[in-house]
C-alpha positions in Angstrom: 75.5 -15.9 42.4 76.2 -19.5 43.4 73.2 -19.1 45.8 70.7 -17.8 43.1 71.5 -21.1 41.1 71.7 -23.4 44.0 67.9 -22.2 44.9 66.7 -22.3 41.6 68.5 -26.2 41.5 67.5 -27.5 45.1 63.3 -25.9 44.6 63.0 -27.3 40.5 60.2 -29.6 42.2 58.1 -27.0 43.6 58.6 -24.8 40.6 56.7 -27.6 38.7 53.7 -27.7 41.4 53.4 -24.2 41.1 53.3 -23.9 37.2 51.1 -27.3 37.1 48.5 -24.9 39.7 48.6 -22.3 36.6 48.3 -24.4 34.0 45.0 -26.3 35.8 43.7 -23.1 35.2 41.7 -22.6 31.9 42.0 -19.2 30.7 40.8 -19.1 27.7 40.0 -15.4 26.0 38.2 -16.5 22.9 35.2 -18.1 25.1 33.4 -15.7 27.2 32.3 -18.9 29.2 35.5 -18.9 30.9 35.4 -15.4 31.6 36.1 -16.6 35.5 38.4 -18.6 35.1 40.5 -15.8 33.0 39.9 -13.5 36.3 41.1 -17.0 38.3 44.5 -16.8 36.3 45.5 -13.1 36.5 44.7 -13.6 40.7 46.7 -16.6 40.6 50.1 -14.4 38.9 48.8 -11.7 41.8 49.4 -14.0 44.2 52.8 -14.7 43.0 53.7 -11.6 42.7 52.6 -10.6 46.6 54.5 -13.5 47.8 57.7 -11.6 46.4 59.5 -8.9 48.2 57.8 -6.1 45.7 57.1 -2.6 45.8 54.2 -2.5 44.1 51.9 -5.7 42.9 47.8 -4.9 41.8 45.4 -5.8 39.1 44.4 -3.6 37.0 40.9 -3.9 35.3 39.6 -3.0 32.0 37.2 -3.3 29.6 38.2 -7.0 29.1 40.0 -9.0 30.8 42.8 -7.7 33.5 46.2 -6.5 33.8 48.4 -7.5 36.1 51.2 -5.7 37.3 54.2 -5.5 39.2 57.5 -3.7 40.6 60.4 -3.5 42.8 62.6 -0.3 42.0 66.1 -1.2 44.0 67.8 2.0 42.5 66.9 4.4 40.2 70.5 4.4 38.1 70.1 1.0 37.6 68.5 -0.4 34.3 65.1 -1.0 34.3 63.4 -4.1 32.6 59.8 -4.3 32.0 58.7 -8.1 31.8 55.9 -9.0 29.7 54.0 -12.2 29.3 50.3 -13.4 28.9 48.2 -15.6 31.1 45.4 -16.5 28.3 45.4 -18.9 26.3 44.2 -20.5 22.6 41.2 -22.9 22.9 42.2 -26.6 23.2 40.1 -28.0 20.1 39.9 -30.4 18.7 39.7 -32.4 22.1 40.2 -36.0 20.6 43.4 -35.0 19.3 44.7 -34.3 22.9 46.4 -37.6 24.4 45.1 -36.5 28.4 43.6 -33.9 28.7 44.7 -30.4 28.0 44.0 -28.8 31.6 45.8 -31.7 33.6 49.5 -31.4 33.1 51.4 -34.4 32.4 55.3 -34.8 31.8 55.8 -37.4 28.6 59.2 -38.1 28.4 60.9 -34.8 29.7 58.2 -32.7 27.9 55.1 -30.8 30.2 51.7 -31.4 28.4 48.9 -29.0 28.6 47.4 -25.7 27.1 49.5 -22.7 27.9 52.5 -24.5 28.6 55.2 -22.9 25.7 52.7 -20.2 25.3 52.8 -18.5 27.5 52.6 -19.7 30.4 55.5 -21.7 31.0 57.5 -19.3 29.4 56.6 -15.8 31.2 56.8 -17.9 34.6 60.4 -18.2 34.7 60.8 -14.8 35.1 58.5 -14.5 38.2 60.9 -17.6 40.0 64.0 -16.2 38.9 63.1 -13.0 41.1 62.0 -15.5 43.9 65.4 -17.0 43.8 67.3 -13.5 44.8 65.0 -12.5 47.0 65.1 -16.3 49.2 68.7 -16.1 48.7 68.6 -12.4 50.6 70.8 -11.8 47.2 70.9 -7.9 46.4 68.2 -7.7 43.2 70.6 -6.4 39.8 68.2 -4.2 38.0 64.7 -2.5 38.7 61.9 -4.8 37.7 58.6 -4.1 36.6 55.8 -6.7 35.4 53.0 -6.8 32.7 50.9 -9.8 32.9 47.8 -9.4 30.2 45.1 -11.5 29.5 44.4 -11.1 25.7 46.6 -11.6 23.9 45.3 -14.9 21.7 42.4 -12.1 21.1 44.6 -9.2 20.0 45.5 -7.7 22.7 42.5 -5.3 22.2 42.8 -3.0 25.8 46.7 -3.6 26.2 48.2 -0.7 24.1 45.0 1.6 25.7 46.6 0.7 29.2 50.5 1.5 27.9 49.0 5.1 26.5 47.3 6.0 29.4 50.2 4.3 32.2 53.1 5.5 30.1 54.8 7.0 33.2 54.5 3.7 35.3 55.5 1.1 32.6 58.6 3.7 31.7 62.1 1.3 31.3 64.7 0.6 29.7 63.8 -2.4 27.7 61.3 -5.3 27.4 61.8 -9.0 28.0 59.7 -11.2 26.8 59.6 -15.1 26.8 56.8 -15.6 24.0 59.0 -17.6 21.4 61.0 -20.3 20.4 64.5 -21.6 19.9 65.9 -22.1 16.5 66.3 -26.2 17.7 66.1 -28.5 20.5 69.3 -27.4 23.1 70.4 -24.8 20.5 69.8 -21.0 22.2 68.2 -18.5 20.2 67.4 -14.5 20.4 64.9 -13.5 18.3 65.2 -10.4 17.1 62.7 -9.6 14.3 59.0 -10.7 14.4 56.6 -9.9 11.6 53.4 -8.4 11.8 49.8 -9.8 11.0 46.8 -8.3 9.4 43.8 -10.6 9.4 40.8 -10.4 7.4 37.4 -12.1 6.7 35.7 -12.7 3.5 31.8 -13.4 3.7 29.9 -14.3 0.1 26.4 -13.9 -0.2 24.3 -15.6 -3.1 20.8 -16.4 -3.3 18.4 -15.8 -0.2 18.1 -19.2 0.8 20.0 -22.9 0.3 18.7 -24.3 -3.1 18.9 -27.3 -4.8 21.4 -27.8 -6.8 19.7 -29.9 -9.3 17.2 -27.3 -10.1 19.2 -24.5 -9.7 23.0 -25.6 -10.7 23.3 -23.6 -13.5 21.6 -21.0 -13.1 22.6 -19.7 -9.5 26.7 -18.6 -8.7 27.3 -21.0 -6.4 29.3 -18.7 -3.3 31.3 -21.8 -2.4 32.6 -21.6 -6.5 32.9 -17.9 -6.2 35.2 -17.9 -2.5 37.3 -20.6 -4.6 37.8 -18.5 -7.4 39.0 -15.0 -5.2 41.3 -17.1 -2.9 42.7 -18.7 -6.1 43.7 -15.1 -7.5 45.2 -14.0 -4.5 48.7 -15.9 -5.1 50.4 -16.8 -8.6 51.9 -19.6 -8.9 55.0 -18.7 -7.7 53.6 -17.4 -4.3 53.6 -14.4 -5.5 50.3 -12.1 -3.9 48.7 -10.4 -6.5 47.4 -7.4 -4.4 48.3 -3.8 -5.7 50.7 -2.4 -3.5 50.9 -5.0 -0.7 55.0 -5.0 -1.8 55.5 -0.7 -1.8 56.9 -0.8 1.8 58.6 -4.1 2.2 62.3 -4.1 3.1 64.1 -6.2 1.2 66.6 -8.5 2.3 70.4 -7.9 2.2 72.9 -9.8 1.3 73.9 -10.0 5.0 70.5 -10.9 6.2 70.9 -14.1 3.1 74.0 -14.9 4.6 72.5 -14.9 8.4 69.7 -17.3 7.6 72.3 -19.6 5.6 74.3 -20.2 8.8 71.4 -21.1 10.7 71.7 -25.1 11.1 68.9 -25.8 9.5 67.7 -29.3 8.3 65.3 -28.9 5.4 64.6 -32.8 5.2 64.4 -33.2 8.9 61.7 -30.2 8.6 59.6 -32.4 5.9 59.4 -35.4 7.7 58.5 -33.6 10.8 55.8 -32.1 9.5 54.7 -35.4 7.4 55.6 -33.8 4.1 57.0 -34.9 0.8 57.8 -31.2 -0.6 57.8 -27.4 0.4 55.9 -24.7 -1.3 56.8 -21.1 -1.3 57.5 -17.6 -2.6 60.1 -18.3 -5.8 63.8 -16.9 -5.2 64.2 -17.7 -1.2 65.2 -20.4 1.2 62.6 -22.0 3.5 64.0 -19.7 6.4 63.8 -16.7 5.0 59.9 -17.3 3.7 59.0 -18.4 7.2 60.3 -15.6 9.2 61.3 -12.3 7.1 58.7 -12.6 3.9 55.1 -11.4 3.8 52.6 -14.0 3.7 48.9 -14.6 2.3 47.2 -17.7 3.6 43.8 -19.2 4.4 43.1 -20.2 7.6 39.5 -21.5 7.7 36.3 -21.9 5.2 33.0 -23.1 5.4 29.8 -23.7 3.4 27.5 -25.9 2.6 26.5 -28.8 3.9 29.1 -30.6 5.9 27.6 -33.4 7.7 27.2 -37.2 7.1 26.1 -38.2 3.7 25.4 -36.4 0.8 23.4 -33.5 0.9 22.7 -31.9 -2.9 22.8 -28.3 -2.0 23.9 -25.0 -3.8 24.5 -22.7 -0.7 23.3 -19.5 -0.1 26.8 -18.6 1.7 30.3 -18.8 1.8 33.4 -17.6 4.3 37.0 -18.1 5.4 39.4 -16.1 7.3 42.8 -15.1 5.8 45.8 -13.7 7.4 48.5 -11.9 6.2 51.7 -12.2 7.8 54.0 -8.7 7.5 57.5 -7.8 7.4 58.8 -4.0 8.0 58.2 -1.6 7.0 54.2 -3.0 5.6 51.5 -1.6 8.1 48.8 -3.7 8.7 46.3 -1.2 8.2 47.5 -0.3 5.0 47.2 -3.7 4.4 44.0 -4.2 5.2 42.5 -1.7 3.2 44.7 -2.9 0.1 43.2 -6.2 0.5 39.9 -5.1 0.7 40.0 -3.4 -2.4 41.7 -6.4 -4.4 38.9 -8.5 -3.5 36.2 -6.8 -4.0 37.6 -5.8 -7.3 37.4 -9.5 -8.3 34.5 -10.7 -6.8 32.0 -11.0 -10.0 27.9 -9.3 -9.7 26.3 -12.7 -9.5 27.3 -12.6 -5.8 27.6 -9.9 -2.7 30.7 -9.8 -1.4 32.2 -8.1 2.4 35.4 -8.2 3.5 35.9 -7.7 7.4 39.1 -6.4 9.1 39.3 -8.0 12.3 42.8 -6.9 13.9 46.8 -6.7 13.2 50.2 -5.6 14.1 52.7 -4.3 13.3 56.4 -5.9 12.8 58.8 -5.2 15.1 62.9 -5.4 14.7 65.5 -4.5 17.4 68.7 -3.7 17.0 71.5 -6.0 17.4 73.7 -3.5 19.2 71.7 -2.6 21.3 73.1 -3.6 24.5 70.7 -5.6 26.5 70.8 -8.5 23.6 74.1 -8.9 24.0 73.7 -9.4 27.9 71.1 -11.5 27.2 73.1 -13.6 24.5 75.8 -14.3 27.4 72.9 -15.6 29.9 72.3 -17.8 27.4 75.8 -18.7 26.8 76.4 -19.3 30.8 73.4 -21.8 31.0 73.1 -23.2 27.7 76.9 -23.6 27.1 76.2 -22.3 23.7 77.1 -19.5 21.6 72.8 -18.2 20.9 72.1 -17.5 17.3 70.1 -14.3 16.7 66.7 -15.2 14.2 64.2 -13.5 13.0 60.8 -15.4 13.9 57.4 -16.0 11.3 55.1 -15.3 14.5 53.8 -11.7 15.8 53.8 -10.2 18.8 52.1 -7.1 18.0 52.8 -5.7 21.3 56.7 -5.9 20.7 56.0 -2.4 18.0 53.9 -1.0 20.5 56.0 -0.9 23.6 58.7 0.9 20.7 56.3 3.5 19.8 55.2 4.3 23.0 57.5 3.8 25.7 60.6 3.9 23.1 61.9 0.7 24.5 63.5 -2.0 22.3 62.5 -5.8 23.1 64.6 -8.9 23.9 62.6 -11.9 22.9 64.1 -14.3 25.1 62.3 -17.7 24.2 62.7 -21.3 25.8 60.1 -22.9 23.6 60.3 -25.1 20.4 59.1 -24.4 17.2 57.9 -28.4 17.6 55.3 -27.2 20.8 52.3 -27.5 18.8 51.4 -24.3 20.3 47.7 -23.2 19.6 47.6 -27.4 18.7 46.8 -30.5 20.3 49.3 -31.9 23.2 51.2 -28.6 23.1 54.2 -28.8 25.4 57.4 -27.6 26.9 60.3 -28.7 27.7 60.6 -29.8 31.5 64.5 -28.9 31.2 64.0 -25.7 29.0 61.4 -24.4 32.3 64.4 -24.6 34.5 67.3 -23.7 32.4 64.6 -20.6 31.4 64.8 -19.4 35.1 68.7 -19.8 34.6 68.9 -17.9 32.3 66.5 -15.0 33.4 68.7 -14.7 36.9 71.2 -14.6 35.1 70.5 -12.1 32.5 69.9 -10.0 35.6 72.9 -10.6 37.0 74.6 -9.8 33.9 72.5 -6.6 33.0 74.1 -4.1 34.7 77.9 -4.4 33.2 76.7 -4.0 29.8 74.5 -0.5 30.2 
């Protein structure tokens, strides 16, 4: 295999052109203005893929945005790994916060600066070169291969797990790889094995018919702005707790093994803090800071408007308040479930003086795999080889709602092989990755293939 590394080693520079060319590229699924440039992506991974030695490469289109997929079947008792990554990505806003711009990759000491570059672009590209390096190398291909490339992810994946129903037979393997996530630090390997879901919701109040002045109508009027305050505010106690009936029923708790897992993680709690520019940590009461990041459910806020927000003062009681809240999950919650239990907590609090909606807008479920199962341990030895570390296995706060859906439906565990950093400022500002961890991450994926085929 000497020949798969040396050609991964010896072509590093024109690895970096090429993933510079897909980064230019902004895909962004929220905006439907760059609805071409989302179709300009997926052609762009087509390309790659027709450029390799495949069976099978083709785009596959949808209500949304396409599919891309892949395959080269090199024997049929072989293992058979589906890859899956994601070509869209989050907007770049706020723009001023971006130190060049985010569509013109730059490398900043060691680090590759631009949208998409941890997630997931970067990432899910390795895969594609370590596949080149066999095939240039004439080197006899380990495992079957088959590709998943999707374009919607940052939007919920809405016309992905329609596509898996319906192409069951096609996307049939023996297990997923995905690099979508992060290592637990900087040089130190990680396999994620847990991911929790996500159920995200909307709350819209409605007061009077129009803006009013507050100094004739303070006092009178519910202000909306008040009256979102006051729900969100009863949504938590003080010790983290949520206060929703029910949202606790199905929640797995944490054994004493799992305590003793997270406590051997080497994690630096002050480090954390001054990373993040903070002076203390909030949280659920009774668990660490690793285990409330990664395997407990979570309520939070994540915008909220109303009012009058520009220059100056402005002495309005508005006629309407919103914010969006998600809900993080951890098995066995269903987001669904969750929803509706949500729904019903807040409208149960929300006082007459005001109308009040609350909007689902999309989830997933958590996901776990097995640690016996036998393609984490292959993978945990790639690491190992390129890394020259021992990986720890961790469960992750993020969701990947996809990871539960390829287990429902194709019954095929997932290996979250990540190369990132928790410290990417994904879906932020100057998001980045890791010049180093883009090579070693096609390492490693050449080598989990090489590896694959002794452990099944």
């Amino acid at each position: 295999m000497s020949e798969v590394a040396d050609y991964i080693d010896i072509n590093k520079e024109q690895f970096k052109h090429e993933l510079f060319d897909f980064l230019r590229i902004p895909s962004i699924s929220t905006d439907s203005d760059y609805k071409n440039e989302v179709i300009d992506a997926a052609n762009f991974l087509l390309d790659n893929l027709n450029n390799l030695d495949l069976d099978r490469a083709e785009v596959f289109e949808t209500s949304g945005n396409p599919i891309v997929y892949g395959e080269l079947i090199t024997d049929n008792s072989k293992p058979t790994v589906l890859v899956y990554g994601h070509y869209d990505v989050q907007p770049p806003d706020p723009m001023d916060k971006w130190e060049t711009p985010p569509f013109d990759p730059k490398v900043r000491d060691g680090d590759i600066y631009a949208r998409g570059a941890s997630d997931d672009k970067g990432q899910s590209f390795t895969h594609v070169k370590a596949l080149e390096a066999y095939q240039e190398t004439d080197t006899e291909f380990p495992v079957n291969i088959k590709f998943i490339f999707e374009g919607e992810e940052e939007i919920g994946s809405p016309n992905l797990v329609p596509f898996i129903e319906e192409h069951k037979d096609l996307l049939e393997c023996d297990m997923v790889l995905i690099s979508d996530t992060a290592m637990f630090a900087e040089d130190t390997p990680s396999i994620t094995y847990g991911l929790r879901g996500l159920a995200y919701m909307e709350i819209n109040v409605q007061g009077p018919n129009r803006d009013l002045h507050s100094g004739v109508y303070g006092g009178a009027v519910d202000n909306p702005a008040n009256v979102l305050c006051e729900i969100i505010a009863q949504l938590k106690d003080e010790d983290g707790v949520i206060q929703i009936d029910g949202f606790y029923d199905d929640v797995v708790e944490l054994t004493e093994e799992d305590r003793e897992t997270f406590k051997k993680l080497p994690f630096d709690e002050e480090g954390y803090k001054d990373e993040l520019g903070l002076k203390a940590l909030k949280g659920e009461k009774g668990y660490n800071t690793l285990e409330r990041t990664s395997a407990r459910p979570t309520l939070d806020v994540n915008g909220m408007w109303s009012g009058y927000q520009g220059e100056g003062a402005k002495t309005v009681l508005p006629a309407k308040a919103g914010a969006k809240v998600s809900m993080r999950l951890v098995p066995d919650q269903d987001p669904k479930k969750i929803a509706k239990l949500f729904k019903e907590h807040v409208e149960s609090i929300a006082p007459d003086t005001v109308t009040v909606e609350v909007e689902e807008h999309h989830g997933g479920h958590p996901a776990i795999t097995d640690l016996t199962f036998y393609g984490l341990q292959a993978a945990a030895d790639a690491f190992e080889a390129v890394y020259d570390k021992e990986p720890f296995f961790t469960r992750e706060g993020g969701s990947i709602p996809i990871v539960a859906d390829f287990q429902k439906i194709l019954g095929a565990q997932s290996i979250l092989m990540g190369f990132g950093l928790n410290s990417d400022a994904i879906h932020s500002p100057n998001e980045k990755f890791a010049l180093k961890d883009f090579y070693r991450g096609i390492h490693t994926s050449s080598k989990f293939f090489e590896l694959l085929p002794d452990y099944s």
